[in-house]
N, C-alpha and C positions, 0 to 999 in steps of 0.2 A: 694681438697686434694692435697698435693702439696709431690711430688716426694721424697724429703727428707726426707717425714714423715714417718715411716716405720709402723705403726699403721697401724690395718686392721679391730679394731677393731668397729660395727655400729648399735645404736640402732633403733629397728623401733615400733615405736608406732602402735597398731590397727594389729597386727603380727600374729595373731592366725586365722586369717581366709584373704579371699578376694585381693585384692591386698597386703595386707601389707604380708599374707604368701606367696604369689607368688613372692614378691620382696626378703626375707626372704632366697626362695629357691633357688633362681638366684644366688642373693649373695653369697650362701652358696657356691655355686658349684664350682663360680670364689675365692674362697678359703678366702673370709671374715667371718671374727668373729663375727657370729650374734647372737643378743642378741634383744628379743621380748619384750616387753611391751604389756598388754592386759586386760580389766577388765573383760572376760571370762575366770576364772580359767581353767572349764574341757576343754575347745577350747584353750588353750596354753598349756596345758600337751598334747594333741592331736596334737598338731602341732610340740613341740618338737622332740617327739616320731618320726613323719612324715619326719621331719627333719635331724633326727640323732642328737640331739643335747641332751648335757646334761640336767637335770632339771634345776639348775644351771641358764640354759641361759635364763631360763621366768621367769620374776616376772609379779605378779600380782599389775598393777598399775592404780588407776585412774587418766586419765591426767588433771583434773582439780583441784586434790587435790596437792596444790606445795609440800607439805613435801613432801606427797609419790611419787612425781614426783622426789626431791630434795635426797631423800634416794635412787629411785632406779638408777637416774645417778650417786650418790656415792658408790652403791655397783658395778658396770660394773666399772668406773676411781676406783676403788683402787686396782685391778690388774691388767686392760685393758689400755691402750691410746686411746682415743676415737675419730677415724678420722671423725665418720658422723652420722648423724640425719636422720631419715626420719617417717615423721609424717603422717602418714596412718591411724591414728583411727580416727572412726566420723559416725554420725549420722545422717537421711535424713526421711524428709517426704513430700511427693505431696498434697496440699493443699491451696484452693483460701485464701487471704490474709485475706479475709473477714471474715473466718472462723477458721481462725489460732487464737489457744489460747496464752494469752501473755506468760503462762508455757510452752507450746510448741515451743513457737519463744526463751525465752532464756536457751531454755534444749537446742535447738540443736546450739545455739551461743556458748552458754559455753563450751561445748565440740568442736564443729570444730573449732572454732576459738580459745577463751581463752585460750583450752587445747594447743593448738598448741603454742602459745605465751609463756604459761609455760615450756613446753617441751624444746621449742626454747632456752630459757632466761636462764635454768639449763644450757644447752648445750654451749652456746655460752660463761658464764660466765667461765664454765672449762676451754676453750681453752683460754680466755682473762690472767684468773690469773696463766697459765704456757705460755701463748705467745709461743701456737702449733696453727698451722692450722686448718681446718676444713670444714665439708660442712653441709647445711643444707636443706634438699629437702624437700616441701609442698606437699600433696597431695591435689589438692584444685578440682575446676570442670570448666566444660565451663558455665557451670550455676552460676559462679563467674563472667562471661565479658559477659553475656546477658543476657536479661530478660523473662527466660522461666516461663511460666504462670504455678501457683501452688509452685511456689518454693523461696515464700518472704522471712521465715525463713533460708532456707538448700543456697538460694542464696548468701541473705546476710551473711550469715557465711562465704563462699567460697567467695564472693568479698574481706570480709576483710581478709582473709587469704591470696588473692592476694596481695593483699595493704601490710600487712604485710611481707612480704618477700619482696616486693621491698624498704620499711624501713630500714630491718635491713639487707640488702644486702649493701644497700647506709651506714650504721651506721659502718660495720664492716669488708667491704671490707679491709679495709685499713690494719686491723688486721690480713689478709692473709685467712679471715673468710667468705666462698660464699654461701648464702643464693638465691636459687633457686625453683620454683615450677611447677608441670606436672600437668595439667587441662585436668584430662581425657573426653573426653563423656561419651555415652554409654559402660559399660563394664558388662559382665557376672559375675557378684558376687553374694553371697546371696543379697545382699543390697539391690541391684539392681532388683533382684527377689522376694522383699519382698513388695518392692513399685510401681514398673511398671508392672500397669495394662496391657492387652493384648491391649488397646485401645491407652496406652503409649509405650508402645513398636511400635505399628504400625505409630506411630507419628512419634516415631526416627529415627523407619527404612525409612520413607520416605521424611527425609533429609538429611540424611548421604549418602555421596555421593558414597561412599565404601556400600551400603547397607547395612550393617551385625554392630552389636554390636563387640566392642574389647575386647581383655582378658586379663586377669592381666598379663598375661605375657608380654604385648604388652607396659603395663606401665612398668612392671619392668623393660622389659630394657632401657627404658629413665632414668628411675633412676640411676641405674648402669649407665649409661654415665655421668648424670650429677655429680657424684660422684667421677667419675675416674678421672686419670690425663690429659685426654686427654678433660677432660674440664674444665682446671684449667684457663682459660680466661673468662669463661661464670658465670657470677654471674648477682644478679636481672633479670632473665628470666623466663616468663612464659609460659611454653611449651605446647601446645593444642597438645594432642594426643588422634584425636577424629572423623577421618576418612574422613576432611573435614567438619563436621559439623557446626563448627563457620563461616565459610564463604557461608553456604549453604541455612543459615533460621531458626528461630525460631522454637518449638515447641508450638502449637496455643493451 
């Protein structure tokens, strides 16, 4: 986002819960104009409300449908300027490759990654055709740049979600457009608690070199940085924030 812009205003997919509401609340606080994306209706009136925000500011959106991706970036740009993206919704399961159904390998591509591409592509095309700046931050995984066992599908979605941001970072730069993503590890979400076994948990925690799971707070303020002005140099990066984990060892 670049200094002259005076737009504050930043949608965030996947908003109604987990990291994407903990970035949501961050934002909120350093006095941006947040606006949630979420295909949990009652969990984005809940978050709203939590928020302080008006109704207004949640649409209920599926990120892989483009229209209703392409209507609810036109209902935020027809009052708002829209300085930033940040694509937090997504979907994950632990499961040997062997035994991953090909329904469940492209349920959870189409959302973490597709959706992310559409999200992306509504966004980037606003700033191209008024020639505004912009940012756009991934929420992707470390399980994107390694090969943790059980995670063929939720991997490979988060690989190409890496790959894709350093695409359309190289495509758009030049546009004044910086496309960036934060590859958490372990984080305390439902998500996270909904898929990691006690046996997965003791896995992680005995690599992570920081011992302990991070918190969405922990992502959100990578976000906020990679948003702000003061990282208006950093485009195509992808930021492991993950307590050392990527350097530390796989998950067996």
């Amino acid at each position: 986002m670049n200094s002259s812009h005076q737009s504050r205003a930043v949608a965030i997919t996947g908003g109604a819960s987990g990291i994407g509401l903990e970035t949501a609340r961050l934002l909120t606080e350093r006095g941006f104009e947040v606006f949630l994306l979420d295909l949990a209706a009652p969990a984005l009136g809940s978050a709203c409300t939590d928020l302080g925000l008006s109704e207004e500011r949640g649409t209920v959106c599926n990120v892989v449908d483009e229209a209703a991706v392409d209507e609810a970036i036109g209902r935020i740009t027809a009052a708002h300027s829209l300085a930033a993206v940040v694509n937090c919704a997504g979907i994950a399961m632990d499961r040997p490759s062997v035994e991953t159904s090909v329904e469940d390998f492209r349920r959870i591509v189409d959302v973490n990654l597709t959706g992310t591409f559409i999200v992306s592509r509504a966004a980037a095309r606003y700033w191209l055709e008024r020639e505004l700046p912009g940012a756009i931050v991934n929420i992707t995984s470390v399980s994107g740049l390694c090969g943790n066992k059980g995670r063929s599908a939720y991997g490979a979605s988060k690989g190409g979600q890496n790959l894709l941001t350093l695409v359309m970072a190289n495509e758009l730069g030049v546009d004044g457009i910086r496309v960036n993503a934060v590859a958490p590890g372990p984080i305390e979400t439902p998500l996270t608690q909904a898929v990691h076994t006690e046996d997965v948990r003791r896995q992680w925690l005995d690599r992570v070199p920081q011992r302990r799971y991070g918190t969405p707070r922990e992502i959100a303020g990578a976000v906020a940085f990679l948003i702000s002005d003061e990282a208006s140099y950093i485009n195509g990066q992808i930021l492991a924030v993950d307590g050392g984990f990527i350097h530390a060892g796989l998950v067996a």
